[in-house]
DRENPAFI-894997 format. One record per residue (C-alpha): x, y, z; residue in one letter. Coordinates in pm, whole numbers, padded with zeros to 5 digits, always signed. Example, Ala and Ser with C-alpha at 12.3 -4.5 7.8 and 13.67 -1.06 7.14 Angstrom:
# DRENPAFI-894997
+01230-00450+00780A
+01367-00106+00714S
***
This chain:
# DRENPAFI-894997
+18161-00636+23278X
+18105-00820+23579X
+18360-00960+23843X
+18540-01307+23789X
+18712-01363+24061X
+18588-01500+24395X
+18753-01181+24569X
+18597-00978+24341X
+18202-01160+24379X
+18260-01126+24732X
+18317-00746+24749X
+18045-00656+24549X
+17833-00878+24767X
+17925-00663+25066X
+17830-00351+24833X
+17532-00545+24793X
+17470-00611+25154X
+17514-00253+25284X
+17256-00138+25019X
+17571+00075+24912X
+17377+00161+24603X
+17001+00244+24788X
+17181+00476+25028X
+17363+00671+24726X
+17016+00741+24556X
+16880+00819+24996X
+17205+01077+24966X
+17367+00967+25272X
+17634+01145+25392X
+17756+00842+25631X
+17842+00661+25330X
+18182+00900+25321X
+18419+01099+25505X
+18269+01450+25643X
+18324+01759+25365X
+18615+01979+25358X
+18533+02310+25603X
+18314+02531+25387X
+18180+02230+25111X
+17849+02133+25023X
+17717+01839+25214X
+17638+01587+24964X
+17261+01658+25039X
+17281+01955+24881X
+17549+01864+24535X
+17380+01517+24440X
+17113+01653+24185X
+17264+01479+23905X
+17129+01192+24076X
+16718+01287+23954X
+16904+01521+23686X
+16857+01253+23320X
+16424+01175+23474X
+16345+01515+23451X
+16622+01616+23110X
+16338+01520+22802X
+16077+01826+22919X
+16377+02054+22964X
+16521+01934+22615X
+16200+02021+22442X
+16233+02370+22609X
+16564+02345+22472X
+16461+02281+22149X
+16284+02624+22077X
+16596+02804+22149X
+16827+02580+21898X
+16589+02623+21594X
+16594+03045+21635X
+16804+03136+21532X
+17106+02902+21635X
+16972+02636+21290X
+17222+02594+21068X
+16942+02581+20806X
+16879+02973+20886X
+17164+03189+20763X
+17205+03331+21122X
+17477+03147+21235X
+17671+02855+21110X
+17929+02802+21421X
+17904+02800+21790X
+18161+02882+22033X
+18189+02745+22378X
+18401+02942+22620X
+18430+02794+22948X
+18670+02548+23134X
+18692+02256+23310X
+18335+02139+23393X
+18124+02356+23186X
+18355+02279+22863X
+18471+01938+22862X
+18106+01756+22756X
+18087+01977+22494X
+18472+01877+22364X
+18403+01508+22425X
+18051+01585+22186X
+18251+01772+21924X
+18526+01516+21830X
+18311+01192+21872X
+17998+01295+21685X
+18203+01578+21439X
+17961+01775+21251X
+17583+01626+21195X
+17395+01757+20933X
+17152+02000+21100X
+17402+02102+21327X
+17645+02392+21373X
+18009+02406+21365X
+18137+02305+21721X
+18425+02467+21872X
+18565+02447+22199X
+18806+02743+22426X
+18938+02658+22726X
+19260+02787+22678X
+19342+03166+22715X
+19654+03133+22546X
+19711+03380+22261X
+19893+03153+22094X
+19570+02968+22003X
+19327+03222+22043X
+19453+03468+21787X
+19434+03208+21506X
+19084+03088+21619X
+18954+03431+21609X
+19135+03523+21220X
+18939+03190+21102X
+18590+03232+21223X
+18347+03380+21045X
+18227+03619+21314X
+17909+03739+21176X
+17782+03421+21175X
+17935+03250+21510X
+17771+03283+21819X
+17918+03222+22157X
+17815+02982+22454X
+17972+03176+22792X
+17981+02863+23006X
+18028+02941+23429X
+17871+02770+23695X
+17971+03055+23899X
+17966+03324+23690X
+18266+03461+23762X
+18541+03277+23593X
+18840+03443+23501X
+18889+03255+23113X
+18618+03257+22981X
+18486+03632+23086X
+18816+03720+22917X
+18741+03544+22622X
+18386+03684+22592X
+18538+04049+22648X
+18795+03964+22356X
+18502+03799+22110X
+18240+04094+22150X
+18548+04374+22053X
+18612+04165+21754X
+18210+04149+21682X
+18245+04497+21697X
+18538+04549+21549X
+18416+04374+21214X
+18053+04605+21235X
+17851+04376+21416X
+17547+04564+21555X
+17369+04327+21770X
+17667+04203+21941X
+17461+04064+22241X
+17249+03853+21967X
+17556+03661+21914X
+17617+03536+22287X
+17475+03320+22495X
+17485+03235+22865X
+17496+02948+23107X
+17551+02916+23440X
+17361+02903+23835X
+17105+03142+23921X
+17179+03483+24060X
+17554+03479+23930X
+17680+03775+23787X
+17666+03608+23454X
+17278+03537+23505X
+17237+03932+23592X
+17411+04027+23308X
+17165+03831+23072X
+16864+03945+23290X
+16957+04317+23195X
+16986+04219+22815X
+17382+04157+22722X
+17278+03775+22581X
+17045+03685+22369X
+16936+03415+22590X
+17091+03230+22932X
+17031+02854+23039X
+16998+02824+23412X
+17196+02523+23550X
+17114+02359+23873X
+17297+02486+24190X
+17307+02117+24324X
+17528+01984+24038X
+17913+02054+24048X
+18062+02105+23704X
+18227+01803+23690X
+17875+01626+23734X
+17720+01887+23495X
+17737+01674+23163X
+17335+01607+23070X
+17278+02004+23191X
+17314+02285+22956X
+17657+02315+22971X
+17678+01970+22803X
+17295+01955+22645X
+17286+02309+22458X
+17630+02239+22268X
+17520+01887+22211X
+17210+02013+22052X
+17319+02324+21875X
+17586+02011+21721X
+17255+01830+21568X
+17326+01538+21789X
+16961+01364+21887X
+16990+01455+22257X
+16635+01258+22315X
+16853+00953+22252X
+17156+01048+22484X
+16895+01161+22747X
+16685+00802+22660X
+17023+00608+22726X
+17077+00819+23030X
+16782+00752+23242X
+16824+00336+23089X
+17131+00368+23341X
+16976+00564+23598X
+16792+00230+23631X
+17016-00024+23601X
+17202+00150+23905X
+16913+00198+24090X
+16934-00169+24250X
+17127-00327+24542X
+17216-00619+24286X
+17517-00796+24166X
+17416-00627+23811X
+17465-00280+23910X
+17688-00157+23669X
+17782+00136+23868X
+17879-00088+24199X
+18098-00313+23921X
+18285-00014+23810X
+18275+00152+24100X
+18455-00110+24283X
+18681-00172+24001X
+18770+00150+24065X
+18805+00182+24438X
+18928-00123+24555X
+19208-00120+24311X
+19309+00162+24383X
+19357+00030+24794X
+19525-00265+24640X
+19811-00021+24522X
+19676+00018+24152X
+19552+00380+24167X
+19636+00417+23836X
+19332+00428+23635X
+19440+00358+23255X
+19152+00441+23019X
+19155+00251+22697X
+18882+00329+22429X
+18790+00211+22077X
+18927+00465+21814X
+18666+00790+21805X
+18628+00748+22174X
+18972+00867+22295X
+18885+01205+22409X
+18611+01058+22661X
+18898+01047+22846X
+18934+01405+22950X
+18638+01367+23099X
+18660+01106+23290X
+19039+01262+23408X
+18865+01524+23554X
+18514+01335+23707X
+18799+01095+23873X
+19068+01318+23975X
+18880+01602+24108X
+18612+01393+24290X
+18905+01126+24472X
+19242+01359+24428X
+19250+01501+24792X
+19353+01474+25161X
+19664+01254+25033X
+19437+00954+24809X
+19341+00976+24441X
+19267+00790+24134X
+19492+00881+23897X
+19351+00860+23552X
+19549+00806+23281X
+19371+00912+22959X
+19538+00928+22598X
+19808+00777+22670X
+20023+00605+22381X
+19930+00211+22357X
+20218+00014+22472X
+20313-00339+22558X
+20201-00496+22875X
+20522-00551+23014X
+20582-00175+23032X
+20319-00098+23212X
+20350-00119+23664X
+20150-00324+23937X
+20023-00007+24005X
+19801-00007+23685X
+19433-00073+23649X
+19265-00085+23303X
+18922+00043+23208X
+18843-00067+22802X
+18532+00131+22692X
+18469-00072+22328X
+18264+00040+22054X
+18055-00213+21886X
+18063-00096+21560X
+18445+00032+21548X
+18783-00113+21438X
+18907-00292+21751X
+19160-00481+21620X
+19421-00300+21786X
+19286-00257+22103X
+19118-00569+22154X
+19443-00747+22158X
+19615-00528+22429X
+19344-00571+22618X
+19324-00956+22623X
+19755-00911+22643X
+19665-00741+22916X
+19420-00961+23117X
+19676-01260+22995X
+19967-01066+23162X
+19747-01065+23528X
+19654-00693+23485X
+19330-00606+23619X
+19070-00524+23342X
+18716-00388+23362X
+18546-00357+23041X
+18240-00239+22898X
+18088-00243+22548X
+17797-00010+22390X
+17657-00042+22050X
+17584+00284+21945X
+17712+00666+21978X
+17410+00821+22138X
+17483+00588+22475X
+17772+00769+22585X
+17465+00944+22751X
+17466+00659+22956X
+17808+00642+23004X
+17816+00976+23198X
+17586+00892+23454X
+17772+00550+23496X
+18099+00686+23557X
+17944+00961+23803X
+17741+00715+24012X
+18083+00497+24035X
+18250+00744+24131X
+18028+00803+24426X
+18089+00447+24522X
+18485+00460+24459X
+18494+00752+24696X
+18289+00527+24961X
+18548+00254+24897X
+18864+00458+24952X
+18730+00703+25237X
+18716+01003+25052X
+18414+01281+25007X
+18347+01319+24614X
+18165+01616+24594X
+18450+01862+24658X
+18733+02002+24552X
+18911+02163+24851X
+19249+02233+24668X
+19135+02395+24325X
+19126+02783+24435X
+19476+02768+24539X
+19649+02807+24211X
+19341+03090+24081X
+19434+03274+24405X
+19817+03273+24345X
+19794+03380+23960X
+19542+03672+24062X
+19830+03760+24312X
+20100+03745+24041X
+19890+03943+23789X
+19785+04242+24072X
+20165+04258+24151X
+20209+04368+23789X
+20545+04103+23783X
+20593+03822+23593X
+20846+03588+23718X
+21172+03644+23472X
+21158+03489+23177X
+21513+03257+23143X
+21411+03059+23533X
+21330+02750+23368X
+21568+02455+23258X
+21528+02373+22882X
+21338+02082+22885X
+21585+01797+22805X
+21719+01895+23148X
+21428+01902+23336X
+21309+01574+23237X
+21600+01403+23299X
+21644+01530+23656X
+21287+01453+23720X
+21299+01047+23589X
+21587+00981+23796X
+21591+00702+24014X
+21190+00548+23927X
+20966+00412+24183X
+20730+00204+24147X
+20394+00402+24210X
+20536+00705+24125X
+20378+00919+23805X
+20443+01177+23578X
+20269+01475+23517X
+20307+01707+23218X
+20180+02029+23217X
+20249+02241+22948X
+20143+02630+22883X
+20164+02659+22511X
+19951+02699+22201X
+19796+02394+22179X
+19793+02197+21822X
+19777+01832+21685X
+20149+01842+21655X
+20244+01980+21942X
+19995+01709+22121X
+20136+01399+21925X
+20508+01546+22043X
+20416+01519+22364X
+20237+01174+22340X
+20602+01042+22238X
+20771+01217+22501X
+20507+01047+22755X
+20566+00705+22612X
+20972+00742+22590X
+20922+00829+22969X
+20706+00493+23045X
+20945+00251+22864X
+21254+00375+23000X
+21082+00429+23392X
+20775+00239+23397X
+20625+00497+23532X
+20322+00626+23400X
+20259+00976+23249X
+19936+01218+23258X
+19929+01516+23018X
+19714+01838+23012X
+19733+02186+22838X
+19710+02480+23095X
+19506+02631+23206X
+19289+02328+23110X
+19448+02097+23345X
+19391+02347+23626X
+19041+02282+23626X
+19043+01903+23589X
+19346+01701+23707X
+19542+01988+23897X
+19319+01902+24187X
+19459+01582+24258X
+19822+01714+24183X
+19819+01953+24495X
+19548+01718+24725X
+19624+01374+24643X
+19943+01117+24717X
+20300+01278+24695X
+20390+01009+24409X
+20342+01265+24124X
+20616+01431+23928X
+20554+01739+23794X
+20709+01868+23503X
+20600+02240+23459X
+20629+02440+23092X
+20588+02793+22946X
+20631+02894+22600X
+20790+03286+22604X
+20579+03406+22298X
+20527+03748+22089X
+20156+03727+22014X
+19945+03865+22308X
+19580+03988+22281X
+19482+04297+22505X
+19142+04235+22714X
+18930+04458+22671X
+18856+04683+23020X
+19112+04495+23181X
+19456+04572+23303X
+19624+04234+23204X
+19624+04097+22839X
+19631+03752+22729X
+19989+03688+22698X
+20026+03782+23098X
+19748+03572+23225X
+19837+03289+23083X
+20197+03301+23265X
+20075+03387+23588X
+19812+03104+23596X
+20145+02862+23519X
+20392+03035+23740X
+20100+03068+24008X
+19989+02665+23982X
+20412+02609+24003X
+20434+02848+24312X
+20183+02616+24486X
+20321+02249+24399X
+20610+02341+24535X
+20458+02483+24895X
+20282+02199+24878X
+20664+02002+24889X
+20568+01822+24523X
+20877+01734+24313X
+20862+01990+24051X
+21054+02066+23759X
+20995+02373+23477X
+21084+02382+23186X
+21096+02708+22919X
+21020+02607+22506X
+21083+02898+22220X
+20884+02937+21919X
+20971+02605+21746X
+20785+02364+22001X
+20731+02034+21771X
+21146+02070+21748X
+21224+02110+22080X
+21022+01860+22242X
+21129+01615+21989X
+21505+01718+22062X
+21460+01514+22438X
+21323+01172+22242X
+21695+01159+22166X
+21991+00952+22342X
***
């Protein structure tokens, strides 16, 4: 939706002016702050940019692959596996819960957890000789999701698999490790992605295109609605929908409204993970950020802040009913709302080149470089350090977690936000507990609340925690389990990687002076989290 104000007309006549939108598609570095010491210029990480023109020929190429053997019309295999994190999982999440199973499609799952919690369970209920695995790293080298593959390829074998390397498949950059691994025969076949797309960017390559297709989802028509937006952004015009959102974004967020609140038609609510991590990872540095809000509970507007900003992505064909009356509450109430509508399910291919090319004109509009991520390696370096020491931090440090979120909601500011990290198993129960502890915190603060399992969050949000504005709270929390899973050929299992990635990402908020709080849940989490919704 376009602008109605006369502030708003006028800014995105200025976008207009300075061909804002030509010199994004020229890739010109002027348009943003200089790169963080060691970063890509943007010359070299803006291939998504040509990336949906040249997507049909590669999806035919894809093709070939899907039908042999991964068809779920051939008994090979009837599920697929993607282990991977951040980046190179989150498309393929957003894919599995809006389209669910088609009917020439495999079963989807998702891991990007290492939590043995939730990986023990996953790995009793899949039928192994028929599941193949996706081992998703734009590197090639990270930590979760070689651990997973090391843990899936012992149970293979463990259940008399004899072609283990049949069942697994690889994706990531040329000459990784994981692409020399699959050029000496461990995977039955590996998708190349494009070293000048960052993973956050990486939705329309394989990492996002191979699941989507393996799924039975028509990827001609998500790659057909793609390249309909490349063009619609191509122009310096008033109608650019990615100079609209872009500034809806950005100049919001210098008005004091940084935080982005998604809003979405029912089916469409995990969308929102990915645009947490697009936003917060591109803008979340250097002391600015967006601060997206995704799946948060629906509430009234008058317990929402001025420092809100409201995104509605509508459904046609969906029951809006609910949300189409917060959102006109909301625009009633004099909350800024951008909103825009697509007909059909197959356009959220256009959707993720829309929010990537505003994104590029957010960061222009609050001074920041999009295209790295100078803070993420902090908390990977401090959990490797925890896990070579061989010492856990004790067990018993934390505050239960009544305690720890009332010390951290005391005295609210306006601007300020809460962020809830939480390393446990994840289920729906667990999530929906924590969805009513987020919106107990909002009507008794007004503050707003962001929520992510770890060690998801570390590769999506946990970027703007450590780089971006000192507003955020962080409230830190462990679960002290007895399941662990050994990794195969490594020193560390499961159950001690997990802790040190949380205790490591805690060590560096707090060098970093955030406000942090940690809290420690037992076996009964549902209970326990429930137990703070209490007076």
């Amino acid at each position: 939706m376009p602008p109605d104000s006369i502030e708003e007309n006028a800014a995105l006549q200025r976008l207009v002016a300075d061909r804002v939108a030509s010199r994004i598609w020229e890739k010109d570095a002027s348009l943003w702050p200089a790169e963080s010491p060691g970063a890509e210029p943007a010359a070299e990480i803006m291939g998504w940019l040509e990336l949906p023109e040249t997507l049909k020929d590669w999806l035919e190429q894809l093709q070939l692959v899907i039908e042999s053997p991964l068809n779920a019309k051939s008994p090979s295999f009837t599920d697929l596996v993607v282990l991977g994190m951040g980046g190179s999982s989150m498309t393929s999440e957003v894919l599995r819960v809006v389209f669910g199973t088609q009917p020439d499609g495999v079963r989807l799952h998702v891991l990007d957890t290492v939590n043995p919690g939730t990986i023990g369970p996953v790995t009793e209920s899949l039928p192994l000789a028929t599941t193949a695995f996706a081992v998703c790293s734009k590197s090639g080298t990270t930590v979760e999701p070689l651990s997973l593959e090391k843990h899936f390829r012992k149970a293979l074998e463990d259940t008399g698999v004899t072609s283990v390397a049949d069942h697994f498949y690889a994706i990531s950059d040329a000459g990784t490790p994981l692409a020399e691994r699959a050029r000496t025969g461990e995977f039955a076949h590996w998708f190349e992605t494009p070293r000048d797309i960052g993973g956050r960017f990486s939705a329309l390559t394989a990492f996002g295109m191979f699941p989507a297709a393996s799924l039975g989802i028509n990827t001609s028509l998500l790659a057909e609605a793609a390249s309909s937006m490349v063009r619609r952004c191509r122009e310096d015009s008033t109608d650019n929908p990615g100079l609209a959102l872009g500034l809806a974004l950005g100049a919001n967020a210098n008005a004091g409204r940084d935080k982005v609140t998604l809003i979405t038609s029912p089916g469409l609510e995990r969308f929102g993970l990915w645009v947490e991590q697009l936003l917060a990872e591109s803008t979340g540095k250097h002391g600015k950020g967006l601060v997206p809000v995704a799946g948060e509970p629906l509430l009234n507007p008058e317990h929402y802040g001025s420092d809100r900003n409201f995104v509605y992505l509508r459904l046609h064909d969906s029951d809006n009913s609910v949300t189409d009356a917060l959102t006109a509450a909301l625009e009633a109430a004099g909350h800024p709302l951008f909103s825009y509508s697509i007909g059909e399910l197959e356009l959220i291919g256009g959707q993720f080149f829309l929010w990537e090319f505003a994104i590029a004109v957010a960061g222009h509009i609050i001074g920041v470089f999009p295209f790295d991520q100078p803070d993420v390696n902090a908390a990977k370096d401090a959990a490797r350090a925890i896990l070579d020491s061989g010492h856990l931090p004790s067990a018993g440090s934390e505050s239960d977690l009544q305690t720890a979120v009332q010390r951290l909601i005391e005295t609210p500011i306006q601007g300020d936000y809460v962020a809830i990290c939480a390393f446990v198993p994840e289920s729906q129960e667990v999530a929906a507990a924590f969805a009513k502890l987020r919106s107990r915190i909002t009507r008794k603060t007004g503050m707003a609340t962001t929520f992510g399992f770890g060690p998801r969050y570390l590769h999506s949000i946990g970027q703007l925690y450590k780089g971006g504005s000192r507003s955020v709270r962080f409230l830190g929390i462990v679960s002290h389990g007895s399941v662990d899973i050994k990794v195969p050929g490594e020193t560390y299992t499961l159950g001690a990687l997990t802790p040190a990635q949380a205790y490591g990402d805690f060590e560096v908020m707090r060098d970093r002076g955030r406000r942090i709080q940690t809290a420690a849940l037992g076996r009964n989490l549902v209970a326990e989290i429930e137990e703070t919704l209490k007076d």
